[in-house]
FIKOL-887834 format. One record per residue: x, y, z of N, C-alpha, C in turn; residue in one letter. Coordinates in Angstrom, 1 decimal. Layout:
<nodes>
NODE      nX      nY      nZ     caX     caY     caZ      cX      cY      cZ  residu
NODE       X       Y       Z       X       Y       Z       X       Y       Z       A
...
</nodes>
This chain:
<nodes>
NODE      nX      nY      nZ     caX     caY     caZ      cX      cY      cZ  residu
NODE    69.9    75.2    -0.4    69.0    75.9    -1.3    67.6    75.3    -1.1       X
NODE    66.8    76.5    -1.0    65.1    76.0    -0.8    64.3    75.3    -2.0       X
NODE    63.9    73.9    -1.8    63.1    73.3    -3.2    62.3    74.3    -3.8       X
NODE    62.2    73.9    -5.4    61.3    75.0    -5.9    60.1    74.3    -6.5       X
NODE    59.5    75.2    -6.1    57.9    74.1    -6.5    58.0    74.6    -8.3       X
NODE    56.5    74.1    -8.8    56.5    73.6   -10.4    56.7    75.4   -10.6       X
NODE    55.8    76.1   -10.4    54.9    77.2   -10.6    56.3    78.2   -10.7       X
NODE    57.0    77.8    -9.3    58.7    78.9   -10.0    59.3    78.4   -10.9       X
NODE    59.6    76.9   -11.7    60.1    77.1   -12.6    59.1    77.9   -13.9       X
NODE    58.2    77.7   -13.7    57.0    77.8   -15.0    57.6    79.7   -15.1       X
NODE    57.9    80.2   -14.0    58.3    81.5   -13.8    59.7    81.8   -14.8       X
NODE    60.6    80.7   -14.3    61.6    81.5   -14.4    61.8    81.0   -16.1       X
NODE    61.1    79.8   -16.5    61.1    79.5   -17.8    60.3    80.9   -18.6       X
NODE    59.1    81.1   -18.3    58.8    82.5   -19.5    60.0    83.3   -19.2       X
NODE    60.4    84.0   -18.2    61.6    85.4   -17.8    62.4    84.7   -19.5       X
NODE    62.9    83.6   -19.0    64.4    83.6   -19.7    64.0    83.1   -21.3       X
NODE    62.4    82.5   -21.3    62.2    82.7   -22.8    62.0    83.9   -23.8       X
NODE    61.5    85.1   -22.5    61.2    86.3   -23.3    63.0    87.1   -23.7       X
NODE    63.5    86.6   -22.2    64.6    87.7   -22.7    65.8    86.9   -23.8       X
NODE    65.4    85.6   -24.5    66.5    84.8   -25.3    65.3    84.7   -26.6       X
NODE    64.5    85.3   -26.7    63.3    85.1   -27.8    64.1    86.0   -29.2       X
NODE    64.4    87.2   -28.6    65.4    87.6   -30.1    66.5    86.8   -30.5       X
NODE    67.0    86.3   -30.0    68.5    85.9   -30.3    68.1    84.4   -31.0       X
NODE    66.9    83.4   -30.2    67.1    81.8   -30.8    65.6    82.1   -31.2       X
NODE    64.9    82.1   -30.4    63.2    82.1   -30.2    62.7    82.0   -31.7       X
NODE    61.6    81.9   -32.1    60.4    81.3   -33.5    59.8    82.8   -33.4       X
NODE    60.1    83.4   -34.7    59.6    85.4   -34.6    59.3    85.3   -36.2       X
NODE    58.1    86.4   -36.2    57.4    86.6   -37.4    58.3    87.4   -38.5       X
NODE    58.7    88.3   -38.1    60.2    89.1   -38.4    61.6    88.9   -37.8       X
NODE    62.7    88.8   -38.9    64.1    88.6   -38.7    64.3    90.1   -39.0       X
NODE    65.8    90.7   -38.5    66.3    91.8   -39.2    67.9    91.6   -38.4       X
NODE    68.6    91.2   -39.5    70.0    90.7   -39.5    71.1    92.3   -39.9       X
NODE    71.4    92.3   -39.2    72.7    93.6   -39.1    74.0    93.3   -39.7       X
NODE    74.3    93.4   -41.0    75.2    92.9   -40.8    76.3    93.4   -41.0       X
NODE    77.8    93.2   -39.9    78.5    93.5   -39.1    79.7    93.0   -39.0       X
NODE    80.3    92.4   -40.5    81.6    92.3   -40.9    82.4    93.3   -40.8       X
NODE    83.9    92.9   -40.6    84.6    94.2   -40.4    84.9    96.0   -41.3       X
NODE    84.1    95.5   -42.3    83.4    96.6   -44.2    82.2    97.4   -42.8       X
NODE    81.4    96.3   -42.4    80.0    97.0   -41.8    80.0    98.0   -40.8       X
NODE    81.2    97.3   -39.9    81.7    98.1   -38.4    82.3    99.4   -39.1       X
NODE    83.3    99.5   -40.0    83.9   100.5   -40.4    83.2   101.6   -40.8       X
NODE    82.0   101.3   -41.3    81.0   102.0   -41.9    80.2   102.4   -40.9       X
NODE    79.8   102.2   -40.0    78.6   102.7   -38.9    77.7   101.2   -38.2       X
NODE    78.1   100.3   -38.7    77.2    99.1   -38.1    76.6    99.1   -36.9       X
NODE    78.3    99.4   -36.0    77.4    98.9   -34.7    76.2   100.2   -34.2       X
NODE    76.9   101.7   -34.6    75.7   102.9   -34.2    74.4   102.5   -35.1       X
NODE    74.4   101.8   -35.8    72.7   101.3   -36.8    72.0   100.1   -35.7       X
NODE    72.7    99.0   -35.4    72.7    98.1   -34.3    72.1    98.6   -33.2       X
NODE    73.0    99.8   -32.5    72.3   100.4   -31.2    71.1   101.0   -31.5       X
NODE    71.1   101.6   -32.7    69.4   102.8   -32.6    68.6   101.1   -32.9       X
NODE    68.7   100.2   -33.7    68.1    99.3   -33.7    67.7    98.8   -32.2       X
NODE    68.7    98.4   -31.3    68.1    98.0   -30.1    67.5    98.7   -29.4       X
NODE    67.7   100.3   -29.6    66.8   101.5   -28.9    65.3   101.3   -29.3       X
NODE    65.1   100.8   -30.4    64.1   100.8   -31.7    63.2    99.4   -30.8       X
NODE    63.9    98.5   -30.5    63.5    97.4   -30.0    63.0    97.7   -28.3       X
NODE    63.0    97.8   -27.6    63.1    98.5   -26.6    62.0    99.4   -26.4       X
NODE    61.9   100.1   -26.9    60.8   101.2   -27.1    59.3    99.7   -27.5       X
NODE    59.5    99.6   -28.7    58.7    98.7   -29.2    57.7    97.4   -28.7       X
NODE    58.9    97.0   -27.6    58.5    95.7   -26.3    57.8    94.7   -27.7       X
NODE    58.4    94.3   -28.7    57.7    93.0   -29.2    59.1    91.8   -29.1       X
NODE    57.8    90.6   -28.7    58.6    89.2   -28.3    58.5    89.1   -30.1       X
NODE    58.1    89.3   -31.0    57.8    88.7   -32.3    58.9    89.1   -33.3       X
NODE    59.9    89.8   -33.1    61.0    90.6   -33.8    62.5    90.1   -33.6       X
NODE    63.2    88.9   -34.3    64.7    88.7   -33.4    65.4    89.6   -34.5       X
NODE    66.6    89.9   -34.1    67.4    90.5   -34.1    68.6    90.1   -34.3       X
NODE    69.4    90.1   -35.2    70.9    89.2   -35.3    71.9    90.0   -35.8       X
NODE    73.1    89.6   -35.5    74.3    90.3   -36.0    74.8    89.0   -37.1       X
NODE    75.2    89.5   -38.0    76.5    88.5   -39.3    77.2    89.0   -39.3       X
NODE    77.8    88.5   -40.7    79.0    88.6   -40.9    78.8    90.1   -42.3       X
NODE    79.8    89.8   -42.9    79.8    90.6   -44.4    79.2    90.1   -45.2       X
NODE    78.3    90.8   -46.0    77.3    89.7   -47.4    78.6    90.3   -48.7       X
NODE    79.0    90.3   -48.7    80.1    91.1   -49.8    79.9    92.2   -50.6       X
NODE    79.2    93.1   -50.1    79.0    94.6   -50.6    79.0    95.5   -49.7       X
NODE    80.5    95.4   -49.4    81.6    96.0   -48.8    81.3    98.0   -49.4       X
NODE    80.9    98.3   -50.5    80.3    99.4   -50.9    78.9   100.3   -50.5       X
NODE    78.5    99.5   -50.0    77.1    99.5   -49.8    76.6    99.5   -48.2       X
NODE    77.7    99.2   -47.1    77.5    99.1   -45.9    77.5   100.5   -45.7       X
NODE    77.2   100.4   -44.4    76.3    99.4   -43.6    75.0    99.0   -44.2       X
NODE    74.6    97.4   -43.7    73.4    96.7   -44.8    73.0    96.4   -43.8       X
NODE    71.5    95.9   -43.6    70.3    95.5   -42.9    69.5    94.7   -43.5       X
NODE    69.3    93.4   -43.5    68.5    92.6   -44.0    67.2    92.5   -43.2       X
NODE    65.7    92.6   -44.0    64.6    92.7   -42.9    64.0    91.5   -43.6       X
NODE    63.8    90.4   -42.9    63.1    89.4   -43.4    62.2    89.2   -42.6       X
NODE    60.7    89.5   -43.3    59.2    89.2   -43.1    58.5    87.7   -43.6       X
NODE    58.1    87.0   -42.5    57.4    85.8   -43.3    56.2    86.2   -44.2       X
NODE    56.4    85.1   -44.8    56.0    85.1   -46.3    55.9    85.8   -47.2       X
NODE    57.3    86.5   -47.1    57.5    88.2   -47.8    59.3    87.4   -48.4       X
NODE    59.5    88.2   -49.0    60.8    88.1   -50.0    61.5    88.9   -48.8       X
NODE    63.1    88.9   -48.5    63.6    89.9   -47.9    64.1    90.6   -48.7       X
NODE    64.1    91.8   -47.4    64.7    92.9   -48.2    66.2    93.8   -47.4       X
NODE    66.8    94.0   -48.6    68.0    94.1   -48.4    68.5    95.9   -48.3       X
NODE    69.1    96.5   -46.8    68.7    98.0   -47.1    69.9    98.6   -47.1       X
NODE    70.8    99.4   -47.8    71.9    99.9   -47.8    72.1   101.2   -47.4       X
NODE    73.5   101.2   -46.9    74.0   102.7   -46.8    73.3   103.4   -45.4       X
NODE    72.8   102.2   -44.5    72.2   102.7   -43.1    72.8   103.3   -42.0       X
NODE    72.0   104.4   -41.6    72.6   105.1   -40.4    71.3   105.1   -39.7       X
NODE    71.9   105.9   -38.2    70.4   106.0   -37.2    69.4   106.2   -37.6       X
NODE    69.3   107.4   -38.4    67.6   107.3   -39.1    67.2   107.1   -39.6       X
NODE    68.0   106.4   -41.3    67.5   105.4   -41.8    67.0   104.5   -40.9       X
NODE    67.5   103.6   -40.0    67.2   102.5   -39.2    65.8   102.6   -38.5       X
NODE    65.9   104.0   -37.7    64.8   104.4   -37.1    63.3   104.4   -37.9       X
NODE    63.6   104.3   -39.3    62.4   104.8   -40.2    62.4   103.4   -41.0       X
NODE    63.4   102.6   -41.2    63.2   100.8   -41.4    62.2   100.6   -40.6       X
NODE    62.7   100.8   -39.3    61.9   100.0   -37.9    60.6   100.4   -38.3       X
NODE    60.3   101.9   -38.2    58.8   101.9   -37.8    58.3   101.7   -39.0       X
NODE    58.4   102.0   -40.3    57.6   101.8   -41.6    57.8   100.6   -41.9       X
NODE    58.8    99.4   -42.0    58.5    98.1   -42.5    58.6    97.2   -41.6       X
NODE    59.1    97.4   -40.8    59.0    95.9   -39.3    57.7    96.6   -39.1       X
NODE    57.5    97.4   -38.4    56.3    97.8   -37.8    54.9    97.8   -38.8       X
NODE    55.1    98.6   -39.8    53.9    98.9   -40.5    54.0    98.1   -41.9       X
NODE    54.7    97.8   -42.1    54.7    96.4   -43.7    55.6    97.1   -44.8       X
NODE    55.6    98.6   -44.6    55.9    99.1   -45.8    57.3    99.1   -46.0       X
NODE    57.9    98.7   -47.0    59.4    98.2   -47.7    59.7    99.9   -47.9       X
NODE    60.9   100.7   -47.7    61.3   101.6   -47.9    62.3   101.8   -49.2       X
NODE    61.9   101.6   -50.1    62.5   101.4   -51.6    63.2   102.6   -51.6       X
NODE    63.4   103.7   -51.2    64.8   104.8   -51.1    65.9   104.0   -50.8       X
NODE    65.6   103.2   -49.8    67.2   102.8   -49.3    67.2   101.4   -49.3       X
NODE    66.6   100.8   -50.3    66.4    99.1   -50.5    67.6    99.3   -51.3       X
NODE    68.6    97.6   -51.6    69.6    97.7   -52.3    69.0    96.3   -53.2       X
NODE    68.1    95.8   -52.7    67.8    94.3   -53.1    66.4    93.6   -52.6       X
NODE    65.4    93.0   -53.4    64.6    92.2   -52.8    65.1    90.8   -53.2       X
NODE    65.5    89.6   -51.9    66.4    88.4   -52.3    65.0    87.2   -52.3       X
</nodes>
C-alpha cells in the first residue's frame, strides 16, 4: 500500500465527516423518527424515506436525523420529533409523506412549527 501524505488524510477525514455528520455529528436541528414497532405499523419507515428524500434534495450538513424507539403514543403514530436549538421541541403526530414533506420545508427549513399536526411542544 502507497504511503499517504497529510493532505489525503485531511481528504478522507472531511468525506467521512460529512457523510457520518447526521447520524453522530454537532447539528443545529435534530428530527428523531420515531420507529417502535406502534410507529413501523403505522407508516414510520415511508415518513423516514420521504424524510431522507427531504434530506437529499436539501444537501445540509446542519440537520441529523435519527431513528428511536416508541415514545408511548402508540395512538398517535407515526410521531416525529423536530428539535431546534434554543427552541422547545416539537412533537408531530399522525405523519405521512406529506405531512413530512411540509414539516421539512416549513419548520426545519423555514422556522415555522406546523401546529395542524403538532401533538406537543416538550
Amino acid at each position: 500500500m502507497a504511503k499517504m501524505s497529510i493532505e489525503d488524510l485531511k481528504r478522507i477525514k472531511e468525506k467521512t465527516s460529512k457523510e457520518t455528520s447526521l447520524r453522530t455529528g454537532t447539528a443545529s436541528i435534530k428530527i428523531t423518527v420515531h420507529m417502535g414497532t406502534c410507529g413501523i405499523a403505522a407508516g414510520a419507515r415511508e415518513v423516514m424515506n420521504t424524510l431522507m428524500e427531504e434530506m437529499a434534495q436539501a444537501d445540509r450538513q446542519d440537520i441529523r436525523v435519527v431513528a428511536s424507539g416508541c415514545m408511548g403514543m402508540c395512538s398517535s403514530e407515526p410521531n416525529v420529533t423536530v428539535e431546534t436549538e434554543g427552541e422547545k421541541p416539537v412533537v408531530y403526530q399522525k405523519m405521512d409523506s406529506n405531512r413530512m414533506r411540509q414539516v421539512f420545508k416549513r419548520h426545519v427549513i423555514l422556522g415555522e412549527v406546523q401546529t395542524d399536526f403538532a401533538l406537543a411542544r416538550i
